[in-house]
C-alpha positions as CSV (number, residue, x, y, z in Angstrom):
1,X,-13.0,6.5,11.9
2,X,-15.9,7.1,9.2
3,X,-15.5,9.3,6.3
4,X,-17.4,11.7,7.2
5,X,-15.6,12.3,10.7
6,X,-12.5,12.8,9.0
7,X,-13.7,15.5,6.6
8,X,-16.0,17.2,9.3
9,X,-14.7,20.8,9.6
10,X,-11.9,20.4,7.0
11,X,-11.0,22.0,3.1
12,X,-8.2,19.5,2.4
13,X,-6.7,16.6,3.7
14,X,-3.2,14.2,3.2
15,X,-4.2,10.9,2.1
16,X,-1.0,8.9,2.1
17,X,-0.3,5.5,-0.1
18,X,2.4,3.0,0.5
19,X,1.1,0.1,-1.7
20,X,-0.9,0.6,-5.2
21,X,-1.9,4.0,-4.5
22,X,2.3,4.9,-5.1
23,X,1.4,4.0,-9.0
24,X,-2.4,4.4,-9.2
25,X,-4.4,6.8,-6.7
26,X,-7.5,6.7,-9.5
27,X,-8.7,9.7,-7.8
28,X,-8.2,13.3,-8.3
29,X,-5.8,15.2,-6.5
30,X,-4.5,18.5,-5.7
31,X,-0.7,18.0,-5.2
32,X,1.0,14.7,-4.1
33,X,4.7,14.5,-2.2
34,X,6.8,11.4,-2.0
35,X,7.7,11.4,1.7
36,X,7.8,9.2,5.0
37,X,5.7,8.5,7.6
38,X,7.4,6.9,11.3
39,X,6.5,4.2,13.5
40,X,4.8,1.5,11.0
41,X,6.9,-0.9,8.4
42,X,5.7,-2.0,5.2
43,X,4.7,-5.8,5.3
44,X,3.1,-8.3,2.8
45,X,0.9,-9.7,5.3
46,X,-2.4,-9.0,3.8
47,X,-4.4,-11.3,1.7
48,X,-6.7,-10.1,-1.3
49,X,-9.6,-11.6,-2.7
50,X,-10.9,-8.8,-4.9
51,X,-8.2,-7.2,-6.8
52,X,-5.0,-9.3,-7.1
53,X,-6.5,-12.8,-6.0
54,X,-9.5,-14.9,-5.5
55,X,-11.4,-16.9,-2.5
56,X,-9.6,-19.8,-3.7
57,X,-5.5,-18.4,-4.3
58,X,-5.6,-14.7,-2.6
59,X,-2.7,-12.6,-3.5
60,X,-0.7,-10.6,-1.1
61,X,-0.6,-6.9,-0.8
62,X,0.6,-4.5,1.6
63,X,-0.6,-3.3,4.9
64,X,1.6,-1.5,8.2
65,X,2.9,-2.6,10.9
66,X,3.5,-0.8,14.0
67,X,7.1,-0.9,15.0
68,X,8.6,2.5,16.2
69,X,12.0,2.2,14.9
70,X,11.4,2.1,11.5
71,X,9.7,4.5,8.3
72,X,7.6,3.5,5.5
73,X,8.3,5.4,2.4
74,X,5.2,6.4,-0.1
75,X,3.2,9.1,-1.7
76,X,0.5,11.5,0.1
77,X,-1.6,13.4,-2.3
78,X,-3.2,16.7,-1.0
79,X,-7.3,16.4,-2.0
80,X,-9.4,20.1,-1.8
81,X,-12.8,21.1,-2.5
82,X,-15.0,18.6,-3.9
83,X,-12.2,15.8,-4.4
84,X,-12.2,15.6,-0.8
85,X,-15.7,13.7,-0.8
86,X,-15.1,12.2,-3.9
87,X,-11.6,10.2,-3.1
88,X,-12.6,9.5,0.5
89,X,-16.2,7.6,-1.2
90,X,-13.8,5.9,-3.8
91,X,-11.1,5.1,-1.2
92,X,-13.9,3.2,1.3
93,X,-14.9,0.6,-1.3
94,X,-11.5,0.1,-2.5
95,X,-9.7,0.0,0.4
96,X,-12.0,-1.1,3.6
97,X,-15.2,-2.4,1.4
98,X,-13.1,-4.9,-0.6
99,X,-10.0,-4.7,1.5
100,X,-10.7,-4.4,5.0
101,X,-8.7,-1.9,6.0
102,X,-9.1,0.4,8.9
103,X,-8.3,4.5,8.7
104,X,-5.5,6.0,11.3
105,X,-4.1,9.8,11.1
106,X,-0.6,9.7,11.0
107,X,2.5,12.4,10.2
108,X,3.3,12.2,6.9
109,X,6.9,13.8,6.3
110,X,7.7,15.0,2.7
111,X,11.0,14.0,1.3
112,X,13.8,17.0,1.6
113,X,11.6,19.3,3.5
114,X,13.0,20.7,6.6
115,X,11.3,18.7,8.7
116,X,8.2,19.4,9.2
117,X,4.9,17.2,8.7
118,X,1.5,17.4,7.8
119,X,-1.2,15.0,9.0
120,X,-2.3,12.7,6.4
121,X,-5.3,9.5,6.5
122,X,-3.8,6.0,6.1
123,X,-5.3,2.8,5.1
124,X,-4.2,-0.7,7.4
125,X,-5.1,-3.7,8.0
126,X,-5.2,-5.3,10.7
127,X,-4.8,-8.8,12.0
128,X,-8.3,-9.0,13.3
129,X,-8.9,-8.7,9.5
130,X,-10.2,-12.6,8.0
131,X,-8.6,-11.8,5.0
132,X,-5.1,-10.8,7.0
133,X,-2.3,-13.3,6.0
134,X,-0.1,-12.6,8.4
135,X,3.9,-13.4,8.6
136,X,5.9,-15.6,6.0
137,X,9.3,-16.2,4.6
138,X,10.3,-13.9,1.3
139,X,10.5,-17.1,-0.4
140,X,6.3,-18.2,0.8
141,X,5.0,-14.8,-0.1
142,X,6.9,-14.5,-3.2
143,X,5.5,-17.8,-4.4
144,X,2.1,-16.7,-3.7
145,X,2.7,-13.9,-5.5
146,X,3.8,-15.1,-8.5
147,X,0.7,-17.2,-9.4
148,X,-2.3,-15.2,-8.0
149,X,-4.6,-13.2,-10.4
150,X,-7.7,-10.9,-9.6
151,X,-9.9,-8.7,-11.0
152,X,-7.2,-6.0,-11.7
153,X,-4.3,-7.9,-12.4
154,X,-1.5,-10.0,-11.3
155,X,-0.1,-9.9,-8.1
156,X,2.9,-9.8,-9.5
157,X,2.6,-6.3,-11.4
158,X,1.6,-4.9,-8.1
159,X,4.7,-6.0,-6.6
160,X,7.1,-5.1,-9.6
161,X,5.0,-1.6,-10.0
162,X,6.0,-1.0,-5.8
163,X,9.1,-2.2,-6.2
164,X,10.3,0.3,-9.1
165,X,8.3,3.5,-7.4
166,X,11.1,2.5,-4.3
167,X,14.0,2.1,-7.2
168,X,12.7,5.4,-8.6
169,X,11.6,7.6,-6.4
170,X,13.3,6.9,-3.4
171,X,16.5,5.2,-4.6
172,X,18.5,6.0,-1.1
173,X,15.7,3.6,0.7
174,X,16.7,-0.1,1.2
175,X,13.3,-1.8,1.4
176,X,14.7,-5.4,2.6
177,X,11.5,-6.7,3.1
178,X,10.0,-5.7,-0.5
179,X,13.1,-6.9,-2.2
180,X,13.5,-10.1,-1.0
181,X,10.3,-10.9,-1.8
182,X,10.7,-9.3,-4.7
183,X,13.9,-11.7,-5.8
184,X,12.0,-14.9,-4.4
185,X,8.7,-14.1,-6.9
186,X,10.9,-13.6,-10.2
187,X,12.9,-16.7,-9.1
188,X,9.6,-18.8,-8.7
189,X,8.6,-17.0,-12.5
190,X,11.8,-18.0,-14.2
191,X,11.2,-21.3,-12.8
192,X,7.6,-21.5,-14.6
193,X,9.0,-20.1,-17.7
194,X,11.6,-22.4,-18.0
195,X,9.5,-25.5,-17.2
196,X,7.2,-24.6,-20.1
């Protein structure tokens, strides 16, 4: 799905983020909405090159997973008028340029409405993907995490920063997946520190 199918016809549009766009959309918005969307999980399966890695060590970031059973908590933010153009421009080379993510529509649920959902644009990658990682133990990914750098930052801040938006914005949400991993990187850090 290209850009400019998406916007074809359209005044606004949902874009929902369930990785770094929770902390940092570095686009303007209308509105934004912490909420839900259903049928994907939240996995560190995807490897980064660009902004929190290298070619040689890339770091781990999020992408979804289909599984029907479960939810993945995160932010859509509402874009109108001329930010429509200007995020979804912005959004391609950060997310499928550099990242190689794919776009979906998907029903994006905002948190303590009565139900109801909008449909919002979603970033994932896909296995297909060369830089997708795939599966690994908390303890694997967490390691990985804990040492890789790129152009934006550690991997680890991008963990820590996902981790507290969960703690923070959606404290009755038990993210097993992002904690463990979570647990297993500052382990692995505390390990460095002390060997120093």
């Amino acid at each position: 799905m290209k850009p400019q199918d998406i916007i074809a016809g359209k005044s606004s549009l949902w874009i929902f983020g369930y990785g770094s766009l929770v902390w940092k959309p570095d686009f303007k918005y209308k509105r934004s909405e912490v909420g839900y969307i259903r049928g994907y999980k939240r996995r560190f399966w995807h490897g980064d090159n660009f902004h929190r890695g290298n070619d040689e060590s890339p770091g781990r970031v999020v992408t979804l997973i289909e599984d029907e059973d479960v939810t993945t908590w995160g932010v859509a933010f509402e874009v109108s008028g001329s930010q429509l153009e200007d995020s979804l421009k912005y959004l391609t080379v950060r997310e499928t340029v550099r990242g190689g993510y794919i776009t979906k529509m998907v029903d994006f649920f905002p948190d303590g409405e009565d139900g109801s959902s909008v449909q919002a644009l979603v970033y994932i990658a896909t296995a297909d993907n060369p830089l997708y990682l795939g599966p690994a133990t908390p303890e694997e990914i967490g390691a990985q995490i804990a040492v890789c750098r790129g152009k934006t930052g550690h991997n680890l801040e991008y963990l820590l920063r996902l981790a507290e938006f969960m703690r923070s914005s959606c404290p009755q949400v038990e993210d097993h997946h992002l904690f463990a991993i979570e647990t297993a990187a500052l382990t692995v850090v505390s390990y460095l520190l002390a060997a120093q």
